[in-house]
C-alpha positions as CSV (number, residue, x, y, z in Angstrom):
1,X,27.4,222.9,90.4
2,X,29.3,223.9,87.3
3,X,29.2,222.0,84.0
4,X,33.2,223.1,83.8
5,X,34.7,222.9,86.9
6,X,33.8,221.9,90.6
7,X,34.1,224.0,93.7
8,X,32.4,222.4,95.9
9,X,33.3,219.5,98.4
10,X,34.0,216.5,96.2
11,X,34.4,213.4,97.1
12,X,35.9,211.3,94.1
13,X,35.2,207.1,93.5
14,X,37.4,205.1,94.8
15,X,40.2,207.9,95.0
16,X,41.7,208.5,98.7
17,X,41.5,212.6,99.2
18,X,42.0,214.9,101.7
19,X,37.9,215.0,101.9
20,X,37.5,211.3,102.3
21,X,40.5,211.2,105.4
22,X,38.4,214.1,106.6
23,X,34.9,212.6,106.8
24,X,36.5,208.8,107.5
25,X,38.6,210.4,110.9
26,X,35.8,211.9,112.3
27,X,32.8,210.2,111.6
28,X,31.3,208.1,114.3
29,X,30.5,204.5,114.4
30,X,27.1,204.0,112.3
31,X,24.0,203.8,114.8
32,X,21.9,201.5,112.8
33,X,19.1,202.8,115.6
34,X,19.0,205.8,114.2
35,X,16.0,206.2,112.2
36,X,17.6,209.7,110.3
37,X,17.1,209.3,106.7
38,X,19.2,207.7,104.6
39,X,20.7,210.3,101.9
40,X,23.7,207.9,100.6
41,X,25.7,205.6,101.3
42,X,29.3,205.2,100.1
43,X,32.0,202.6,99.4
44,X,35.3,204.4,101.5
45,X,38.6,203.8,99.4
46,X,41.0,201.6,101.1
47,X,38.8,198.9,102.5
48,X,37.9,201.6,105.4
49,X,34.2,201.0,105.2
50,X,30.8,202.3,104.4
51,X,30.0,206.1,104.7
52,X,26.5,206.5,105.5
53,X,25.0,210.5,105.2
54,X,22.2,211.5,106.8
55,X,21.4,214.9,107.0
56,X,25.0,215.8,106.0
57,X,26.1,213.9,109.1
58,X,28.8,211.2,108.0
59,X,28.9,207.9,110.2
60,X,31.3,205.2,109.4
61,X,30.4,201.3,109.5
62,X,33.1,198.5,109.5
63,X,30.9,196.6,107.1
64,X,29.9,196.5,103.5
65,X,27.2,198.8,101.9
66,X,24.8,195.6,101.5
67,X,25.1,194.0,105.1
68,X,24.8,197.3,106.4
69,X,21.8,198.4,105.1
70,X,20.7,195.1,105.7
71,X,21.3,195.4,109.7
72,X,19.4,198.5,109.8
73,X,16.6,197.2,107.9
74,X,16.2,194.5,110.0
75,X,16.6,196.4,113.7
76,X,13.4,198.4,112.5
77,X,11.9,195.4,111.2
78,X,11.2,196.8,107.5
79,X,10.8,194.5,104.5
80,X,13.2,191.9,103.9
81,X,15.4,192.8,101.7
82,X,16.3,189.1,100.2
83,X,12.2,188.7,100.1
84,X,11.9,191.8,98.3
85,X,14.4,190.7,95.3
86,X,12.8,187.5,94.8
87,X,9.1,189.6,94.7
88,X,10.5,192.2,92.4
89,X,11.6,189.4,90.0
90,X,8.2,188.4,89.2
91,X,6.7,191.5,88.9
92,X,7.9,193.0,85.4
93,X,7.8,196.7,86.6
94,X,10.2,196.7,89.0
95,X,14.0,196.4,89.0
96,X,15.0,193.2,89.3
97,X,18.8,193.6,89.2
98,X,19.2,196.6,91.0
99,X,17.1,196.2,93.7
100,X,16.3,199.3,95.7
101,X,16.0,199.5,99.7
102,X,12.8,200.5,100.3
103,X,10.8,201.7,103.1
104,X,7.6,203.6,103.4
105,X,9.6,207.1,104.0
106,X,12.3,207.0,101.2
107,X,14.2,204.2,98.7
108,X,17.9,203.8,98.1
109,X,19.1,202.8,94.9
110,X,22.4,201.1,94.0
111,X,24.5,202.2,90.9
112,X,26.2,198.8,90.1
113,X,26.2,195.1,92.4
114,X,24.7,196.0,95.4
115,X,26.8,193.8,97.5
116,X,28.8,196.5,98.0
117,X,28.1,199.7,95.9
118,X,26.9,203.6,96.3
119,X,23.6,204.0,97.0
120,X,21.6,207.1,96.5
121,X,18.4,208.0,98.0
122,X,17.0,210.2,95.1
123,X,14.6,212.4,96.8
124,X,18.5,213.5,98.3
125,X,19.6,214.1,94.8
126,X,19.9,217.8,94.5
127,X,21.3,217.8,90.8
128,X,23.8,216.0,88.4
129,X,26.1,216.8,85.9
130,X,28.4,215.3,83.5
131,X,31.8,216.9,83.3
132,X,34.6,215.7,81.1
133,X,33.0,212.5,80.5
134,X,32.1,211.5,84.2
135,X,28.6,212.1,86.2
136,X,28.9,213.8,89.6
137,X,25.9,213.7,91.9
138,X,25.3,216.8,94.3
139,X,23.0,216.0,97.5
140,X,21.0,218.5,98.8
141,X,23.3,219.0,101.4
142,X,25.9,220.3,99.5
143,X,28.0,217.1,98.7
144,X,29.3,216.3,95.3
145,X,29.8,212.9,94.7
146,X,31.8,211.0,91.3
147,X,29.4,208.3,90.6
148,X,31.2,205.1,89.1
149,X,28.1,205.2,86.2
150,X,26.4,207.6,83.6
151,X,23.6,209.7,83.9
152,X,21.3,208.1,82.1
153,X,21.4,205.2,84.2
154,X,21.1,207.1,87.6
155,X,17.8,208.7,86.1
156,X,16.5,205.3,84.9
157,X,17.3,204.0,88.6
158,X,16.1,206.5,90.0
159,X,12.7,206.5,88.5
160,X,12.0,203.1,89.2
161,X,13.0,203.2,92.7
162,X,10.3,206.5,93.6
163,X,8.1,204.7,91.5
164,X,8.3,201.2,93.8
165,X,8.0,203.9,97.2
166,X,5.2,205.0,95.4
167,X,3.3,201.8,95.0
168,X,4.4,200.7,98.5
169,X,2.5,203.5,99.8
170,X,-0.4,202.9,98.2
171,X,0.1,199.2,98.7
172,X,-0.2,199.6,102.2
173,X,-2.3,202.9,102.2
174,X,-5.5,202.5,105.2
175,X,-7.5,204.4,102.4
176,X,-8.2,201.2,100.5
177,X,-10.3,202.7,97.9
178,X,-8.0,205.7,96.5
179,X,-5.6,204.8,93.7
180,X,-4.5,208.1,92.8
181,X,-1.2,208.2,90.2
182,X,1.8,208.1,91.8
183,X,2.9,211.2,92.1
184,X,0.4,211.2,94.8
185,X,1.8,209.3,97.3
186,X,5.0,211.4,97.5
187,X,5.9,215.0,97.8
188,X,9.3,215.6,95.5
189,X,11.3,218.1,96.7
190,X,11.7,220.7,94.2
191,X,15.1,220.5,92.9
192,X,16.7,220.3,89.6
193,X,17.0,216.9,89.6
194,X,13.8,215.8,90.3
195,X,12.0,218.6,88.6
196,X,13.7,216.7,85.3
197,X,12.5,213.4,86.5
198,X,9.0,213.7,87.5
199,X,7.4,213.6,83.9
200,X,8.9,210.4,82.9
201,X,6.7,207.8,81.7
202,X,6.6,205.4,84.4
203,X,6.0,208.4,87.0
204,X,2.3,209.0,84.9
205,X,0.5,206.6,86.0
206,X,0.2,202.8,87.8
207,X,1.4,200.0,85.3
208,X,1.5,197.3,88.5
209,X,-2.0,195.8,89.7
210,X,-2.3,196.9,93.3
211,X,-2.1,194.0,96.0
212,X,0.6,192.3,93.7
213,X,3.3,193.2,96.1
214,X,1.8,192.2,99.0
215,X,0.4,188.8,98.1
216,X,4.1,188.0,96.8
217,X,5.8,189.2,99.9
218,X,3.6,187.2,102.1
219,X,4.2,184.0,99.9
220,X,7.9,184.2,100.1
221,X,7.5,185.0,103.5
222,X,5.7,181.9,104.1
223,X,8.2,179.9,102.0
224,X,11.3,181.3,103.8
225,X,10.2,180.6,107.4
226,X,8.1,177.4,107.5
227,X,11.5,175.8,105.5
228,X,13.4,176.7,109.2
229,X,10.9,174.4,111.0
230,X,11.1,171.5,108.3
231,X,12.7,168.4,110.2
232,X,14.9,166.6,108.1
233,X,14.8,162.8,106.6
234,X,17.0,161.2,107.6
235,X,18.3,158.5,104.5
236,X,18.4,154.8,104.9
């Protein structure tokens, strides 16, 4: 990708293109089945929808970028996503704002609100560049995407969200007694991006107390569920 000009396939925030009609006319319905990784998802202009890439493959759901990931979190019955906010709030290391998806194979971070946002998966991230004042993302399958934020705060997301895979796998590793740092727990591709990314600080080494996560999930797990079977008074 350039640092003047762009040649590839761009496809620009919240700008109807050629591209976008493109990839919106013949992508499929999104089959929230599917277990293909996640690469991005993507806030269609006009109201049409989310477009969900995996594997360069564009799908198309009627819904917002929140409930859908949402859906397919829940059809393969990975963590919570509403859980996981109110976990990551009380554990100072992790994002509490911009809460990523997470799942033992890969994360998705979103750039701004995540009710209804882009979302990157950063081991997808192939390289990014700022050109006359705006950051464009390029996925390793060749798609160059104008992010709605700067590059600085995709890196800072990004860290933060391969660092929370990273615990998770540990967190729920079967080899109880390995710690490792957690560049361990995940292979990064070797591409630009990440190559850039992989000495930052909280990369280096663990900074959250293993078993946090886990106790914390299970107690607003608790919480949420035994408050469904809680009859109510009724008030004289």
């Amino acid at each position: 990708m350039s640092n003047e000009t762009l040649s590839e396939r761009v496809l620009y925030n919240n700008k109807i293109s050629e591209e976008w009609l493109e990839l919106v006319d013949n992508a499929p319905e999104f089959n929230r089945f599917d277990l293909t990784n996640i690469s991005a998802l993507l806030v269609a202009p006009c109201d049409l929808g989310t477009l969900v890439i995996r594997d360069g493959q564009p799908s198309l759901s009627k819904k917002n970028t929140l409930k859908t990931l949402d859906s397919f979190f829940k059809t393969h019955r990975f963590f919570d996503y509403s859980l996981t906010k109110r976990c990551f709030k009380s554990i100072k290391e992790f994002p509490s704002y911009k809460v990523p998806f997470v799942n033992w194979h890969y994360a998705l971070f979103p750039l701004e609100r995540p009710k209804n946002c882009m979302w990157l998966n950063p081991l997808d991230i192939y390289d990014l560049k700022t050109i006359h004042g705006r950051c464009f993302a390029e996925l390793t399958n060749g798609l160059v995407l104008e992010t709605p934020t700067q590059m600085r705060s995709i890196i800072d997301q990004a860290e933060k969200a391969i660092y929370v895979l990273c615990y998770l796998r540990r967190e729920y590793s079967l080899t109880d007694h390995y710690n490792g740092d957690p560049l361990d727990y995940v292979q990064l591709p070797q591409t630009p991006f990440l190559k850039s990314i992989r000495n930052r600080s909280l990369l280096q080494h663990w900074v959250t107390e293993r078993g946090v996560f886990h106790q914390r999930y299970l107690h607003e797990s608790l919480l949420k569920y035994s408050s469904k079977y809680i009859e109510p008074v009724d008030v004289l």
